[in-house]
C-alpha positions, -999 to 999 in steps of 0.1 A, spaced: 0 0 0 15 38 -5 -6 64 9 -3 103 -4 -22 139 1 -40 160 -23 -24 193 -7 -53 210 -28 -78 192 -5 -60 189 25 -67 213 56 -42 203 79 -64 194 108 -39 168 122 -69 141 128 -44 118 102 -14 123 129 -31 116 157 -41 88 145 -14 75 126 23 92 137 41 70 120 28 77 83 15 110 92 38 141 101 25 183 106 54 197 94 53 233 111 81 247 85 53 241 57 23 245 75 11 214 59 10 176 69 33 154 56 40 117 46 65 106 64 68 74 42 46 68 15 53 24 15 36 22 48 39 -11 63 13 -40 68 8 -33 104 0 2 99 -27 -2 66 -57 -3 88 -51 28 108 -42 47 71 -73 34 56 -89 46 88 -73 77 87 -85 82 48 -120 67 59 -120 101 83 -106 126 64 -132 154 63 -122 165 24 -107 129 13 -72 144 9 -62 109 21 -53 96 -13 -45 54 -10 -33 29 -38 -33 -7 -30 1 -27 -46 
């Protein structure tokens, strides 16, 4: 699975990094959230899908391998 955002959808609410730290990164330099890896591993692929599930404006963008 690789996750990415659409930046053009995303509002940088931080939902994705609570939920997810280890995918999901605010990066206060940017003012934006960032992937912190975008090959996220097995044990992680629920809480992504979750976190796109709950993603307000579906910035959460997922492709399954």
């Amino acid at each position: 699975m690789k996750v990415k955002i659409d930046y053009d959808l995303c509002t940088s609410d931080g939902h994705c990094c609570d939920l997810c730290p280890e995918i999901f990164h605010f990066d206060d330099e940017h003012d934006r959230i960032m992937v912190i890896d975008d090959e996220v591993p097995e044990d992680l692929e629920d809480l992504v899908r979750q976190a796109a599930d709950e993603c307000d404006t579906g910035a959460i963008l997922i492709r399954e391998d």
